[in-house]
ZADO-1210 file (C-alpha; in nm, 4 decimals, padded with zeros to 6 digits):
<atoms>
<atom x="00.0000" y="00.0000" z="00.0000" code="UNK" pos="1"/>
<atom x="00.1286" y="00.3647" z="-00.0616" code="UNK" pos="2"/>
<atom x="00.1605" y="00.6110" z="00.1871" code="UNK" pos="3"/>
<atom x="-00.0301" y="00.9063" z="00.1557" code="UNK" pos="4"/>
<atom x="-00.0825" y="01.0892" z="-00.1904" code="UNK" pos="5"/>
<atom x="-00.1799" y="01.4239" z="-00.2895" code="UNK" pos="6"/>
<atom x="-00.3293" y="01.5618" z="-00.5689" code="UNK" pos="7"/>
<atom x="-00.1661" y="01.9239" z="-00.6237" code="UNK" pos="8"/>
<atom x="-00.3709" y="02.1025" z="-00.8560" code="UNK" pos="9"/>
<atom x="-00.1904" y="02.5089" z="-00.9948" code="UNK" pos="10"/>
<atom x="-00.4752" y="02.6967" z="-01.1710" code="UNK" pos="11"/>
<atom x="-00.3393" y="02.9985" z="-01.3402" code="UNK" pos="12"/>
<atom x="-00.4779" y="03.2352" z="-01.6838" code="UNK" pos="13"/>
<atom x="-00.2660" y="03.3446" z="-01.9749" code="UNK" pos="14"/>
<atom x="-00.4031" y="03.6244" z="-02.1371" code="UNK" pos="15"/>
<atom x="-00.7631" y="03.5165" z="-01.9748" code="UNK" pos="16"/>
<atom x="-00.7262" y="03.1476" z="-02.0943" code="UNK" pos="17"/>
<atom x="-00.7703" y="02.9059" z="-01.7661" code="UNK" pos="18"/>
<atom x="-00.5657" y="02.6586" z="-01.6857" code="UNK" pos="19"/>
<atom x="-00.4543" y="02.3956" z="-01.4849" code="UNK" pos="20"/>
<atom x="-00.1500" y="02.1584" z="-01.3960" code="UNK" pos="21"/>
<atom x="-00.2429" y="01.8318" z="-01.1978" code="UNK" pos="22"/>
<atom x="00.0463" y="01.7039" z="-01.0026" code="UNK" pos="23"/>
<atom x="00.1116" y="01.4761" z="-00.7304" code="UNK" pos="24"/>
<atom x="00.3088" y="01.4618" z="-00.4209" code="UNK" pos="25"/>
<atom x="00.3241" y="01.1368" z="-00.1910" code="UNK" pos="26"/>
<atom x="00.4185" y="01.1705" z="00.2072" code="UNK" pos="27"/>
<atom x="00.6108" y="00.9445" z="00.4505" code="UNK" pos="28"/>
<atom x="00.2927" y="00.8491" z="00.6484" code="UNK" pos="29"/>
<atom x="00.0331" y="00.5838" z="00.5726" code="UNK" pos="30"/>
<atom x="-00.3003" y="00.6789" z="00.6314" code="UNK" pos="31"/>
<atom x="-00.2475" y="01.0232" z="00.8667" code="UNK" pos="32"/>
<atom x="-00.5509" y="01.1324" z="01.1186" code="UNK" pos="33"/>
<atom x="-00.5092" y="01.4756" z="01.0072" code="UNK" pos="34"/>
<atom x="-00.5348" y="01.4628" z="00.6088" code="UNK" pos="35"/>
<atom x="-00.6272" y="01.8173" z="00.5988" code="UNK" pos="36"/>
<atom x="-00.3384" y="01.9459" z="00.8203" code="UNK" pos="37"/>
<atom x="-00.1036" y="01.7781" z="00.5476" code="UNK" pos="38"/>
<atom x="-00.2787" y="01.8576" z="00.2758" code="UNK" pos="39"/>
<atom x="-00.2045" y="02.2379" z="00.3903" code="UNK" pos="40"/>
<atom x="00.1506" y="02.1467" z="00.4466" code="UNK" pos="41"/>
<atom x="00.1517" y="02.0130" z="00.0393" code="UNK" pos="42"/>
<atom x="-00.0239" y="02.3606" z="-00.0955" code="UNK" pos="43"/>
<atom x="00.2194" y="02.5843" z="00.1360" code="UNK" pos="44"/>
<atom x="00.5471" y="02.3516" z="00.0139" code="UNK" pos="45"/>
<atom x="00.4675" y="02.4095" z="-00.2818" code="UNK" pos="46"/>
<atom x="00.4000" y="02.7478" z="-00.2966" code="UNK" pos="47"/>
<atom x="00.7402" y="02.8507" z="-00.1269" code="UNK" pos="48"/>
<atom x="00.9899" y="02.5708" z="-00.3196" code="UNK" pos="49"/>
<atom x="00.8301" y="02.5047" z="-00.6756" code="UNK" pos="50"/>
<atom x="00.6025" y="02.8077" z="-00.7550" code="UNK" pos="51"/>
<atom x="00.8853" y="03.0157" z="-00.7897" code="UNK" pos="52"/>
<atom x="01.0297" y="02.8534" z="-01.0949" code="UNK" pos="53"/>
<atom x="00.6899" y="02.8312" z="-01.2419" code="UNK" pos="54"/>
<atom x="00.6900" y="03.2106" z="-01.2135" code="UNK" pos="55"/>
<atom x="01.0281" y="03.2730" z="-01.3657" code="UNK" pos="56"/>
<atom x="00.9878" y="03.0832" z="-01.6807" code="UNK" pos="57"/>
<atom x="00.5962" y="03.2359" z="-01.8087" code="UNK" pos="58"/>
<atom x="00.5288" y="03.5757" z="-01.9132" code="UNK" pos="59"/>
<atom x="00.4215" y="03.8828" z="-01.7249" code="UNK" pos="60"/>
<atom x="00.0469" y="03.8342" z="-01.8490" code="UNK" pos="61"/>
<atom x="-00.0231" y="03.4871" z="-01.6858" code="UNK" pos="62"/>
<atom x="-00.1505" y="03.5550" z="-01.3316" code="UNK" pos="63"/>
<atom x="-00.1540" y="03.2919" z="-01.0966" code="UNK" pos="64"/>
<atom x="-00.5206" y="03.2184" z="-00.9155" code="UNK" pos="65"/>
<atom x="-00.4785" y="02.9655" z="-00.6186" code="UNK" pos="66"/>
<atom x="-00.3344" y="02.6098" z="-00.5099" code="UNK" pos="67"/>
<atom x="-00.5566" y="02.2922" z="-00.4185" code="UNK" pos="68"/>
<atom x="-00.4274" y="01.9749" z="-00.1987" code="UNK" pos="69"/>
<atom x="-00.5686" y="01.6907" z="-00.1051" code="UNK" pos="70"/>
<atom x="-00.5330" y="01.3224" z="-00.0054" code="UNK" pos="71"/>
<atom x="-00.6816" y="01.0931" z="-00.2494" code="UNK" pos="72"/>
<atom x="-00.5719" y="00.7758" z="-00.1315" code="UNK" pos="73"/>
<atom x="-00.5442" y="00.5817" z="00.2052" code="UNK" pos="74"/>
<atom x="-00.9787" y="00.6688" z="00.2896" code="UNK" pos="75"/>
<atom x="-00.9054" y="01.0563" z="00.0875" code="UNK" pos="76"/>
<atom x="-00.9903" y="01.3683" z="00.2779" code="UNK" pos="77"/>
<atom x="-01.1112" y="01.7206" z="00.3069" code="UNK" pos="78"/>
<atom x="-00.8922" y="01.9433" z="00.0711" code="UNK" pos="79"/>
<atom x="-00.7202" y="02.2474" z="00.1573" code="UNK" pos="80"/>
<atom x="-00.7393" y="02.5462" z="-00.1148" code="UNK" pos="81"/>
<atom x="-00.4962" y="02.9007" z="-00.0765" code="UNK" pos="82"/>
<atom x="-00.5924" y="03.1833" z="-00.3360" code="UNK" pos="83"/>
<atom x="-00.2682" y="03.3415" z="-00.4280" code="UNK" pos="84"/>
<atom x="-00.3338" y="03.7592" z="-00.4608" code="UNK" pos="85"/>
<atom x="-00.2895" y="03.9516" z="-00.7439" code="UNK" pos="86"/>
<atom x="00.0676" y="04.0251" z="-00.7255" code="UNK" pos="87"/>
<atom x="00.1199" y="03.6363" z="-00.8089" code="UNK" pos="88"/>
<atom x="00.2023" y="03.6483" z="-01.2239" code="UNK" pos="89"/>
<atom x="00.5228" y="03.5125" z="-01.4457" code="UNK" pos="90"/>
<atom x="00.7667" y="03.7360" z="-01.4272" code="UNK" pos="91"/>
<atom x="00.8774" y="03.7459" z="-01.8263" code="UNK" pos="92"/>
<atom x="00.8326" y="04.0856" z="-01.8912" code="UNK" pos="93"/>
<atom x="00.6777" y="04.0103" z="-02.2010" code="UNK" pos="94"/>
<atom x="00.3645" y="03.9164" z="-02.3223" code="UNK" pos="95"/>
<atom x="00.2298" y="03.5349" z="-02.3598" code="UNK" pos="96"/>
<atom x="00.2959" y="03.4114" z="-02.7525" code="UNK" pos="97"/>
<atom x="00.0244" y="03.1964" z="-02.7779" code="UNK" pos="98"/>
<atom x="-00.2461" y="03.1129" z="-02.5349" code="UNK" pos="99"/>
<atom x="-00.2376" y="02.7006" z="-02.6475" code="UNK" pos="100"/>
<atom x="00.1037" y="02.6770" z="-02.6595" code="UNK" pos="101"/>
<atom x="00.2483" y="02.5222" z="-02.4103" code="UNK" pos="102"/>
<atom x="00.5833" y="02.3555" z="-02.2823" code="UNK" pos="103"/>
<atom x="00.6043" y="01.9764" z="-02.1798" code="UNK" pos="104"/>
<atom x="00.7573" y="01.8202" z="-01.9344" code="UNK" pos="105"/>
<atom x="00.7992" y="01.4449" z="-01.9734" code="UNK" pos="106"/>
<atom x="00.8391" y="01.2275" z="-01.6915" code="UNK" pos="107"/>
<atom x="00.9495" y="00.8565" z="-01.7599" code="UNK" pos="108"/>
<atom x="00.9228" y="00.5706" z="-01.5148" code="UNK" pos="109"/>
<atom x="00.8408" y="00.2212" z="-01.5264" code="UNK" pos="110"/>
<atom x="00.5208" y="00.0559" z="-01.4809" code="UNK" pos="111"/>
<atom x="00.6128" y="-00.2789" z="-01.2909" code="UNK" pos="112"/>
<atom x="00.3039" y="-00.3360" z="-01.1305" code="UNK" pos="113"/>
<atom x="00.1371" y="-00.4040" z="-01.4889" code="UNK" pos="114"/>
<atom x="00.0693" y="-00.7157" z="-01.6277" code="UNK" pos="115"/>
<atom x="00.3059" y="-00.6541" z="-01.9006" code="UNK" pos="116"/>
<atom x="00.5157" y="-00.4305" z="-01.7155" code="UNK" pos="117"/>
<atom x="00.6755" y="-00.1231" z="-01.9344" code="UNK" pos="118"/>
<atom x="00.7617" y="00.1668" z="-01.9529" code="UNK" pos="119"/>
<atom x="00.5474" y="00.5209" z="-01.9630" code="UNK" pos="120"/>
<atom x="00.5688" y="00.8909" z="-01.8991" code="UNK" pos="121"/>
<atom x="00.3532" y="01.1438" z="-01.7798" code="UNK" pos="122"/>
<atom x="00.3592" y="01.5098" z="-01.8648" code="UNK" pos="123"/>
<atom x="00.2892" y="01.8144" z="-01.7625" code="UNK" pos="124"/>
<atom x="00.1775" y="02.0810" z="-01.9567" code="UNK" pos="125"/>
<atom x="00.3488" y="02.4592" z="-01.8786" code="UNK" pos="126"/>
<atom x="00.1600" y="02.7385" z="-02.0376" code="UNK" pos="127"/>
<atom x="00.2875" y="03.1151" z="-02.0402" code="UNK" pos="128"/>
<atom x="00.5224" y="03.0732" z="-02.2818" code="UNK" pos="129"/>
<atom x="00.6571" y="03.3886" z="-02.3778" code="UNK" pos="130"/>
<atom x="00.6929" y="03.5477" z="-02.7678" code="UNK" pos="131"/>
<atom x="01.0410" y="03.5451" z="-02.7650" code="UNK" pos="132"/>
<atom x="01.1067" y="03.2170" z="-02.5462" code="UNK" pos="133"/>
<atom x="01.1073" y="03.0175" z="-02.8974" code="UNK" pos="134"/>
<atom x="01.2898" y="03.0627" z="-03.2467" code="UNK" pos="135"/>
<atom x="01.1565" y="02.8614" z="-03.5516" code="UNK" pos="136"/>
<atom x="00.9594" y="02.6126" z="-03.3029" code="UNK" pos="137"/>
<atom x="01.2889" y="02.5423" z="-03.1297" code="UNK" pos="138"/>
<atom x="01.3337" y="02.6679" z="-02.7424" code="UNK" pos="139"/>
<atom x="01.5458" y="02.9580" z="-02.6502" code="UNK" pos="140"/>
<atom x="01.8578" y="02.8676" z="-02.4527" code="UNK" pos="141"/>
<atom x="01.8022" y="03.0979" z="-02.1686" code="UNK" pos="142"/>
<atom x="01.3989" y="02.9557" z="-02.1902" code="UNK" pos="143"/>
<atom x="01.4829" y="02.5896" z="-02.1967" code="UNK" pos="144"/>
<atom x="01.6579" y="02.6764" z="-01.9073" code="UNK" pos="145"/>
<atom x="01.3784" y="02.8394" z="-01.7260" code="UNK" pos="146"/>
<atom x="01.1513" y="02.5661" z="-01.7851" code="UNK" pos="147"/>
<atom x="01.4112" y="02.2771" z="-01.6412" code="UNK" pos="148"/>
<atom x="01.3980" y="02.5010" z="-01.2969" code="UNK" pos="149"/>
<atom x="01.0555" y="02.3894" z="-01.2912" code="UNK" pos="150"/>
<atom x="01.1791" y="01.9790" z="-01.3482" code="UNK" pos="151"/>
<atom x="01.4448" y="02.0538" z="-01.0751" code="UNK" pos="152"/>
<atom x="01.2260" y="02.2439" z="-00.8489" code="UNK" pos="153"/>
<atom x="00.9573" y="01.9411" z="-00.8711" code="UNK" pos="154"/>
<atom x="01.2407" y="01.7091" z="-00.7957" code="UNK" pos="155"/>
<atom x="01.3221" y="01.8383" z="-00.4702" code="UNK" pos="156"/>
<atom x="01.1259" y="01.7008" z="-00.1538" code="UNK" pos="157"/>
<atom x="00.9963" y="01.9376" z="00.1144" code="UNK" pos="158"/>
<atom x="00.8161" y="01.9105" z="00.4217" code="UNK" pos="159"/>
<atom x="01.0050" y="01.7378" z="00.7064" code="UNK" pos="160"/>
<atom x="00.9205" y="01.4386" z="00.9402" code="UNK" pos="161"/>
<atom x="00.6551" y="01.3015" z="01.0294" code="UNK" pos="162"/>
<atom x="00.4214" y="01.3498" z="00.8061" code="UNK" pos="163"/>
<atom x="00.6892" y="01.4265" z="00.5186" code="UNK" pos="164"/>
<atom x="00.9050" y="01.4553" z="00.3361" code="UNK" pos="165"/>
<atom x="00.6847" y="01.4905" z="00.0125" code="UNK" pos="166"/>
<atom x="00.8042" y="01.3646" z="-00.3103" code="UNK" pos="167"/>
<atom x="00.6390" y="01.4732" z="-00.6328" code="UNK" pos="168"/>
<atom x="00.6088" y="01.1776" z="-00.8704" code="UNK" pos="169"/>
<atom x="00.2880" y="00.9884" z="-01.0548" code="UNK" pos="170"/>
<atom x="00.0147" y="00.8463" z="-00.9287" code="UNK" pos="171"/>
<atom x="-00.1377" y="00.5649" z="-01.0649" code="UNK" pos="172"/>
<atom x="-00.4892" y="00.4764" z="-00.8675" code="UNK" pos="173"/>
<atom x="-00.5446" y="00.1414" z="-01.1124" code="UNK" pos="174"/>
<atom x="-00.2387" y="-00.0191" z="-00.9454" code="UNK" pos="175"/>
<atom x="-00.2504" y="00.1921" z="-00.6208" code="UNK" pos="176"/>
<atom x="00.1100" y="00.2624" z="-00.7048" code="UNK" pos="177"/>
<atom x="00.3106" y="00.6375" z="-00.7126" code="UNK" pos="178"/>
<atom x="00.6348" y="00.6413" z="-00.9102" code="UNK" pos="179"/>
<atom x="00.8931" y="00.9028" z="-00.8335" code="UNK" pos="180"/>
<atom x="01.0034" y="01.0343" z="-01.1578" code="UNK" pos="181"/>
<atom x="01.2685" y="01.3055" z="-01.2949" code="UNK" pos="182"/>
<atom x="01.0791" y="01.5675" z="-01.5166" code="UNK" pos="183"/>
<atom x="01.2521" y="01.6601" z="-01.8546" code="UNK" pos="184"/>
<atom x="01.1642" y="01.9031" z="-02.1042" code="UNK" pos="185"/>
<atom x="01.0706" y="01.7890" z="-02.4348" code="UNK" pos="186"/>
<atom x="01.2552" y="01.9397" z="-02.7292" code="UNK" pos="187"/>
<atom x="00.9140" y="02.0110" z="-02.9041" code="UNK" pos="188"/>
<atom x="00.6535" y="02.2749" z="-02.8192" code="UNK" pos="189"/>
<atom x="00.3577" y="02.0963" z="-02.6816" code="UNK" pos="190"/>
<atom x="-00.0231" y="02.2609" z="-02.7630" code="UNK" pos="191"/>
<atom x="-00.3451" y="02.2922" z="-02.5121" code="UNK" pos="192"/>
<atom x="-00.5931" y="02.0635" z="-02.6965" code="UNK" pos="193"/>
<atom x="-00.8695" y="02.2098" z="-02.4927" code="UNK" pos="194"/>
<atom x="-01.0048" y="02.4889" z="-02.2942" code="UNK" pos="195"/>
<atom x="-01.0770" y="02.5019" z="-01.9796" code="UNK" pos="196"/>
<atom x="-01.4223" y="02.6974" z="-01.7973" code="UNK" pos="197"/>
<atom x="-01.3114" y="02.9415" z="-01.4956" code="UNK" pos="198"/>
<atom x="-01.4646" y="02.7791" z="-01.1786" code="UNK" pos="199"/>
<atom x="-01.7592" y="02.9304" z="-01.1077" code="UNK" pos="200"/>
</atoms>
């Protein structure tokens, strides 16, 4: 059985477009009385050690909207939500290039749980990417570099005992598994396939 896993979900706008990145962080503790209490601890470590990178590397028109945590293994729990203010936008100071164009960040690891174990990835998807962050579909130096911050920031664990450290990895619920994994940045420009509505 896994210890406890979060589901860390960054809503944000570029140029008015929602959006959303769906991550997930897993705890030293197995099953914890106070699933709230940690999921706070989750939406607070993350703000301090990995929202900073995803500010540096997105443009001065995405604004940042809130952080939501919560345990959704191990019986689940109440989640814990913080609205970031105003101030909280990329700090590019340029404007967004395209509001469905979007970085990727691949994260391999391998599925041994599976009945035909292999491996697979999961990605996330980093909008805010700025007009002059990409030449002839090909990332900028000083951009590619931006956007790996975000794979190293998401690679450090915070939180301390007992309830973490927290590890940010993939969750699968089918095998009731989380994988640690290293996020990379793909050398092609991903694309938003859909939109998503504000929250109401």
């Amino acid at each position: 059985m896994a210890n406890d896993v979060f589901k860390l979900v960054l809503s944000y706008a570029n140029s008015g477009e929602f959006q959303q990145n769906v991550m997930h962080y897993q705890g030293a503790m197995n099953t914890s009385t106070t699933p709230e209490a940690d999921a706070k601890l989750v939406a607070q470590g993350f703000i301090t050690n990995v929202l900073p990178a995803f500010t540096a590397a997105t443009t001065s028109d995405t604004q940042f909207l809130g952080v939501r945590a919560q345990r959704i293994n191990n019986t689940g729990g109440p989640s814990y939500a913080y609205a970031l203010g105003t101030s909280t936008q990329g700090l590019l100071p340029v404007k967004v290039d395209n509001s469905r164009v979007a970085a990727v960040l691949i994260g391999d690891y391998y599925n041994s749980p599976a009945p035909q174990p292999k491996w697979r990835s999961g990605k996330i998807f980093v909008g805010g990417v700025p007009t002059n962050g990409m030449v002839e579909n090909s990332w900028t130096i000083a951009q590619a570099n931006l956007l790996l911050a975000i794979g190293t920031a998401l690679a450090t664990n915070f939180g301390s005992s007992p309830v973490g450290p927290f590890d940010n990895g993939i969750w699968s619920p089918l095998y009731n598994t989380f994988f640690s994994v290293l996020w990379e940045l793909s050398p092609n420009i991903g694309s938003l396939k859909r939109r998503l509505k504000p929250s109401p």
